[in-house]
N, C-alpha and C positions, 0 to 999 in steps of 0.2 A: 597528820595524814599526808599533807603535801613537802614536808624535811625533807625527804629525797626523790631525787627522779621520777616520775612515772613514765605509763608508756602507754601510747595511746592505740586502741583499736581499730576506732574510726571517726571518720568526721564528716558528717550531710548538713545541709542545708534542711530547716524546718518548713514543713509545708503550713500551707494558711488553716488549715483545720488543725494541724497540731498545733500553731502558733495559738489559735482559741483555745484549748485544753489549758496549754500550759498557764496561760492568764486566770482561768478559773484555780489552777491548782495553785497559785502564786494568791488569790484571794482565799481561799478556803485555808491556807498554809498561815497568812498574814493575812486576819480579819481588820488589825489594825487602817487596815491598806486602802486610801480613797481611789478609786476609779481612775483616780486622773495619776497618781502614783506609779498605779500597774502599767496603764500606757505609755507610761514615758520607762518602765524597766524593761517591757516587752513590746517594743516599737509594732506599729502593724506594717512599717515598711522597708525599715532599714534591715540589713542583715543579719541576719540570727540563725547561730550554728548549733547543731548536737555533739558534743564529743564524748565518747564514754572511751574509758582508761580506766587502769589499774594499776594501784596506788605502790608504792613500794613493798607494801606487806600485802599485797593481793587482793585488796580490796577493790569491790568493780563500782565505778564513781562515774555518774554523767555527769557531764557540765552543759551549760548554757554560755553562747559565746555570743556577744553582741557589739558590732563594731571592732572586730578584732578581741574585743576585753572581756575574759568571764564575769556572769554576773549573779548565775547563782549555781550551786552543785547540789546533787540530789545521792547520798547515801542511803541504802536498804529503805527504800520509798521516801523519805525524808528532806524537805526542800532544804536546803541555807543558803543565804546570802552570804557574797566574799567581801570581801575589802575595797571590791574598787566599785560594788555597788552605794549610793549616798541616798539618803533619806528614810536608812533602818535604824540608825540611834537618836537620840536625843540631842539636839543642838552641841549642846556643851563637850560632846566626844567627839574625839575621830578615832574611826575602828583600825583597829593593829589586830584584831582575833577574833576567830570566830569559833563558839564550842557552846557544848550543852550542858547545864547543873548537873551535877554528879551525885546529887541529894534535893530534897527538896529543901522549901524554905524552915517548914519546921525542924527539919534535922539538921536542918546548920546551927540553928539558934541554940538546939538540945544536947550539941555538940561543942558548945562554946566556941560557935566559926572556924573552929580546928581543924586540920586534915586537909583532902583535896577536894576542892569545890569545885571545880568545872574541868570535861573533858576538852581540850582545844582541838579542832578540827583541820583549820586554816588561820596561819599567821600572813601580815605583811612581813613581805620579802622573801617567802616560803616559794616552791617550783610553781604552785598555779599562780602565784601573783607575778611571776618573772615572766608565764606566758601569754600575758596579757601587755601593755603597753609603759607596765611599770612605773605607773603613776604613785604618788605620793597620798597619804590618808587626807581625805577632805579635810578641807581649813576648818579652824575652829571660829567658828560664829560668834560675832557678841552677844551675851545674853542680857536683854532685857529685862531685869525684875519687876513685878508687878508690886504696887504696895504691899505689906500685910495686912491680913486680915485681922481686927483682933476679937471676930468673937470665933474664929477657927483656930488662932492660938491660941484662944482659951481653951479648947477643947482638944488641942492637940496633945500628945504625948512625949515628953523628956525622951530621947534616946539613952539607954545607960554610957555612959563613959569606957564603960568596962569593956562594952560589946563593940564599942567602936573603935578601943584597942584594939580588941582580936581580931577586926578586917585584917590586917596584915599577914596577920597569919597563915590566912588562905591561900592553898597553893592552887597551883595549875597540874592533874594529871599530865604526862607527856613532857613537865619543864627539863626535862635534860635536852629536847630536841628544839623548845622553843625558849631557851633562855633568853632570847633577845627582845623578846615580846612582855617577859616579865622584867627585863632592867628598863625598858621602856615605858613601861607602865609604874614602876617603881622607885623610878630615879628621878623623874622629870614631873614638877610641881606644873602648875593648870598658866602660873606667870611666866616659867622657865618654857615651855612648850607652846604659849604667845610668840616667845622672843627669839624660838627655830625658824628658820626660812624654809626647812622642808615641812610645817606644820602650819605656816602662819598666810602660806596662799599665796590673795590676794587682799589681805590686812591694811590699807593705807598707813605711809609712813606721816608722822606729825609734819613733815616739813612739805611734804608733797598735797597740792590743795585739788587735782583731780580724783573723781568719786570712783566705787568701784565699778561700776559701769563703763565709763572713759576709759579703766584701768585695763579693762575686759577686752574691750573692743579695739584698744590699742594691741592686746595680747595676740588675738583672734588673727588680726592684719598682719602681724609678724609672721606667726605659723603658718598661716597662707602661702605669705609671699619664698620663704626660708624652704619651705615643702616642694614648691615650684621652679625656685632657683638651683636645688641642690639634689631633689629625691625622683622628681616625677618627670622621664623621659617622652621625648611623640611617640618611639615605641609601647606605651601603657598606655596610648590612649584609643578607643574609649573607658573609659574611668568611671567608674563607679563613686558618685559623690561621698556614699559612706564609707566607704575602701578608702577615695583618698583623707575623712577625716580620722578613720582608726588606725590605717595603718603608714598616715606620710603628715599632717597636721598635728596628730598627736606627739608622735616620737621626736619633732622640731622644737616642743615646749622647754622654755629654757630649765635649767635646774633648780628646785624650789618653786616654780608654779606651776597653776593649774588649768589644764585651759577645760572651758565649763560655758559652750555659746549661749546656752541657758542665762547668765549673768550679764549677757553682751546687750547691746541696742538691737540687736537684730533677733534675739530670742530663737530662731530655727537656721540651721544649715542654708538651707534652701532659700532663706529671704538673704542670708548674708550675699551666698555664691550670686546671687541676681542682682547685689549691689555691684559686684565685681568685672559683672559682664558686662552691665552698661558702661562701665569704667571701661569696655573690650580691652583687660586681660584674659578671661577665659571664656569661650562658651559653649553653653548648656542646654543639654536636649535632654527627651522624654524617648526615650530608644525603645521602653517599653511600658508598658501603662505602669504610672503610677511609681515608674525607678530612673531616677535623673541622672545621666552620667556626663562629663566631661569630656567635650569631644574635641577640642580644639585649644590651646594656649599660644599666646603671643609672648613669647620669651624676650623678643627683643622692646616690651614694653618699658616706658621710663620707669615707673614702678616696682619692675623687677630686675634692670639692668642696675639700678640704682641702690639696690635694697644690697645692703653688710650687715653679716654674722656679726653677733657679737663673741668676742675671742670668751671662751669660759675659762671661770679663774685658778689659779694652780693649782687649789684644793680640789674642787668640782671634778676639773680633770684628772688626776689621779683619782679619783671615786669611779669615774666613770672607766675610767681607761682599767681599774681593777676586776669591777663587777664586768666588763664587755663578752658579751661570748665570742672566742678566737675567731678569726675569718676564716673560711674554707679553702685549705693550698692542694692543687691535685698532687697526686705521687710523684715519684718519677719513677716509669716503669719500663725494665730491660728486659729483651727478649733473648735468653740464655740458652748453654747446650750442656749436655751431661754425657761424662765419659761411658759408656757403655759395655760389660766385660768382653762384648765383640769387637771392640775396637781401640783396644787396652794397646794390643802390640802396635800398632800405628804411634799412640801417643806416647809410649813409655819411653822414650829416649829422649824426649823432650822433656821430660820430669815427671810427667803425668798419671795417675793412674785411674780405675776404676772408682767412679762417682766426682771425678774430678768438674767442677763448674767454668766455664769458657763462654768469654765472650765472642760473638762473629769474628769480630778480627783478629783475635787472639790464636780462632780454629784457622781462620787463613794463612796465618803467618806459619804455625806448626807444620801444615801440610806443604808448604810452597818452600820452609827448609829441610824437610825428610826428602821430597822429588831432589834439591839441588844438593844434600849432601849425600845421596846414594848416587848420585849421575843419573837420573832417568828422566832427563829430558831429549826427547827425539835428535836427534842431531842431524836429519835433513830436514825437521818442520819444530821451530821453538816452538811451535802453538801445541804441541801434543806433548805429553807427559804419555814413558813405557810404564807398565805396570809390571810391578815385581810381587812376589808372592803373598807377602802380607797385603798391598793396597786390593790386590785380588780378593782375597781372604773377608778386606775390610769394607769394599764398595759394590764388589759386582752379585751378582743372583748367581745360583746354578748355574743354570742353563746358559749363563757367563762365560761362564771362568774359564771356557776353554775356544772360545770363539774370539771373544776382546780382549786383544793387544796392547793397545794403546786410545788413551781417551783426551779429549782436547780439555784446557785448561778448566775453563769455566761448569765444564758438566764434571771435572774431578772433583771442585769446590763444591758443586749444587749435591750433590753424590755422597759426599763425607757427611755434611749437613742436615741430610736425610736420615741419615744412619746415627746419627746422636740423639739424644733423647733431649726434646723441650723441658724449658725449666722457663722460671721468671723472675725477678727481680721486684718487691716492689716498695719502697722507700718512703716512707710518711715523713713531713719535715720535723726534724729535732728526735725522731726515732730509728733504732738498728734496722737496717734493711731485711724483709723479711723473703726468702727464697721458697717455691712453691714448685714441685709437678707441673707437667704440661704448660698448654698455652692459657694468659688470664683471659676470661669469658667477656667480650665487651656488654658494655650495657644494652639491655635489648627491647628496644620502644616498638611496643606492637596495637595493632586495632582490631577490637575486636566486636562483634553484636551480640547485645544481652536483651532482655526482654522489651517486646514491642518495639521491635529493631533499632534499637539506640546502640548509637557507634560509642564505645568510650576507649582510650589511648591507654595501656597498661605497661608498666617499667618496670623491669629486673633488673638486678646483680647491682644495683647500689652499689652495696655494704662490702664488695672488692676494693673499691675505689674511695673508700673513708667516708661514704654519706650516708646519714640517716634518713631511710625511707621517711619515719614518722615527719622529719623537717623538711623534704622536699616534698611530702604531701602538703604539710600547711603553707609553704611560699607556694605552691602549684595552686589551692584552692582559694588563693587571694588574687593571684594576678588573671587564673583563667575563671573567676568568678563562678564556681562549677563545683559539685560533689567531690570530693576524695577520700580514699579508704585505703588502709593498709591491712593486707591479709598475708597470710603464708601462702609462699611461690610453690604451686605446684610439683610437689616431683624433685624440690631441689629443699635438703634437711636444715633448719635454722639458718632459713635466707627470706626475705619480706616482698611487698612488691607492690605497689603503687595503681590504683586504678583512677581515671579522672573521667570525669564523663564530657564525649564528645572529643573531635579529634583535635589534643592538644599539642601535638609535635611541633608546633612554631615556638609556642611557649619553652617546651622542653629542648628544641636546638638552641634557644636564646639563651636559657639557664646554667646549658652543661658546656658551650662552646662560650660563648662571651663572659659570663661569669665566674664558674669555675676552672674554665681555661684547661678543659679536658680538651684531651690532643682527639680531631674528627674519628680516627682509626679504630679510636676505642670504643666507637659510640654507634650503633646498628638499628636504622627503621628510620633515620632522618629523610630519607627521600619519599617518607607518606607523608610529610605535612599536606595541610590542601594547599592546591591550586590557585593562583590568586583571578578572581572573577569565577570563579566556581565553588556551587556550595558543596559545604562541608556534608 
């Protein structure tokens, strides 16, 4: 379902009554599920998002977004758990898929295990697992066996040999799309996928005598300090304590583990970060009942002046450096002229003809050698160019042509330039330049009031300038901690447009002038940011 791209609708913030809904539909869905389960898959306080999208094949899919990370998707009424949710399988697995029996048990068995046994929904590595923080399948657990029983083996049942042949058998509906999830499952014995480092966690090495807790807690401190020295500017701050562990904590965790504060000494977010403070490298306030953010760091802390990356190894980085999604380069964009059949005679001695494309200086240079190679520069004022029949023809009005003689330099140029038709240029890196009609439409950040007068900031014309709406809504509703939705712009055919609630235009001059390095010119409604000392 998730093999290729999707595309996303929109994306809100869950309110507290729908946050209780969902927790009853996540028990009634998963009976299996103790109380204390559901609370920690559906936090009551950290953030939790609605996204509903549609799948490559059109299908309409909500997800559940928590901490940045999906954790569970709901088709045609139907919950499922992803891949980077832990504590839906049984100790001994770690999930790579997710899908439905494709028969029941007795038609497998009546079938000699034969055929396709389960529909796959979502694999690791699949588009929703890349939108999430792209974590690794949970570690595999050691399993404790319990003695046997033996008056339960007496009573238990031989498996045939023959039937447990035929497991192999069983395919996956869908395996042309997710073959990697069956070599995975197929190739890699339960000692061989011990002995992966993308599978094996936080496993203790024989030589190393710190436990997994020490191991955790030492993990915890790195991504911390690594998050702080390299991701999170005084601009982001106030910070969102779950913001900065989904989407600047997590993405720091080295290659092959897993960070899981649950496992740590400190057990919650919130007891670790208040270890931290009193250490005063960062601190933390309650800005709003009940939601802790990050209001202050001390960068120039020993701690953090002190703290080195570790270099990742040549393998890892070619892995990462393959799967990266490209960085975002703006165009390079030329404001162009197009020969016009009124003003063909002008240019045609200079080679030119009708529909021909010119640059500014190109059109100055042409004009400035027709005035000096027909002699019609004034000979008692060099600042006037005379006009002769064709510049007549090709700059002035009616009501002209028979009154003006002579026109000074600069209004000749301003004159010609008028009278050609705009075009544009606009150059994406390592692509042919693509030439367009008129002038290109700058981006245009505007504020608007929607119900129960809420101000929220809304953005057009992206998708000129090579960015995807659906991407600058989700970086827009992480840094400005707020609603966003992408819908169709108004009035304008297969163009998107960005709404965010409340007036986000700091956020958005910060994004499109320092980041992607869009030239100001291009860029219209910067001068509504608020005021600073004045509310928004």
């Amino acid at each position: 379902m998730f093999a290729k791209a999707f595309r996303v609708k929109s994306n809100t913030a869950i309110k507290g009554s729908d946050r209780r809904k969902l927790r009853a539909d996540v028990m009634a869905a998963f009976p299996t599920l103790g109380t204390d389960q559901v609370s920690v898959l559906v936090p009551g306080k950290e953030e939790l998002n609605t996204v509903k999208l549609y799948a490559h094949r059109g299908d309409a899919v909500t997800v559940y977004v928590s901490g940045g990370n999906p954790i569970l998707f709901e088709v045609e009424k139907n919950l499922y758990p992803t891949g980077m949710a832990t504590g839906w399988t049984w100790p001994l697995l770690a999930p790579v898929a997710v899908g439905v029996a494709a028969m029941s048990t007795a038609e497998m068995l009546t079938s000699g295990l034969k055929g396709r046994g389960f529909s796959v929904l979502h694999t690791y590595q699949d588009h929703l697992w890349r939108s999430g923080d792209k974590s690794s399948p949970p570690s595999l657990a050691p399993l404790a066996l319990d003695p046997p029983d033996l008056s339960e083996e007496k009573e238990s049942v031989q498996a045939d040999p023959a039937l447990q042949g035929d497991l192999r058998r069983l395919t996956l509906e869908g395996e042309e799309e997710n073959g990697e999830v069956q070599r995975m499952c197929g190739e890699k014995s339960l000692s061989e996928a011990s002995e992966d480092p993308s599978v094996r966690g936080l496993n203790p090495d024989p030589t190393d005598s710190k436990t997994l807790q020490e191991q955790m807690d030492e993990l915890v401190q790195r991504c911390f300090l690594h998050a702080l020295k390299c991701q999170v500017r005084k601009a982001d701050l106030p910070l969102l304590t779950s913001t900065f562990l989904g989407s600047h904590m997590l993405s720091c965790c080295p290659e092959g583990r897993q960070l899981d504060i649950k496992k740590s000494s400190y057990k919650k977010l919130s007891k670790f970060l208040q270890h931290m403070q009193q250490e005063q490298i960062i601190q933390v306030k309650e800005l709003s009942k009940g939601v802790e953010s990050i209001v202050a760091v001390d960068w120039k802390h020993p701690r953090i002046t002190s703290f080195v990356i570790a270099e990742p190894s040549p393998t890892s980085q070619t892995i990462q450096e393959g799967s990266r999604e490209q960085p975002y380069h703006p165009p390079d964009i030329k404001s162009l002229y197009c020969v016009p059949a009124s003003m063909t005679l002008l240019f045609q001695e200079s080679g030119h003809k009708k529909g021909s494309i010119l640059e500014g200086g190109e059109v100055r240079t042409i004009i400035i050698n027709y005035v000096k190679r027909n002699d019609l520069v004034d000979a008692d004022n060099k600042n006037l160019v005379k006009l002769d029949p064709i510049l007549c023809d090709c700059i002035l009005e009616k009501n002209e042509q028979h009154t003006v003689m002579k026109l000074p330099w600069d209004s000749l140029l301003t004159r010609c330039l008028e009278k050609l038709q705009p075009v544009y240029q606009v150059t994406f890196p390592g692509q042919e330049p693509i030439v367009k009609k008129g002038r290109i439409c700058p981006i245009d950040i505007t504020l608007a009031q929607r119900a129960s007068n809420k101000k929220v900031t809304v953005v057009r014309n992206l998708e000129a300038y090579g960015l995807d709406p659906c991407s600058v809504a989700a970086i827009l509703q992480q840094r400005c901690q707020a609603s966003a939705t992408v819908t169709p712009a108004p009035g304008a055919k297969d163009s998107l447009q960005v709404q965010i609630q409340g007036n986000q235009v700091h956020h958005l001059s910060r994004l499109l002038l320092e980041e992607y390095q869009l030239p100001r010119k291009h860029i219209q409604g910067l001068e509504k940011a608020p005021k600073p000392g004045k509310k928004k």
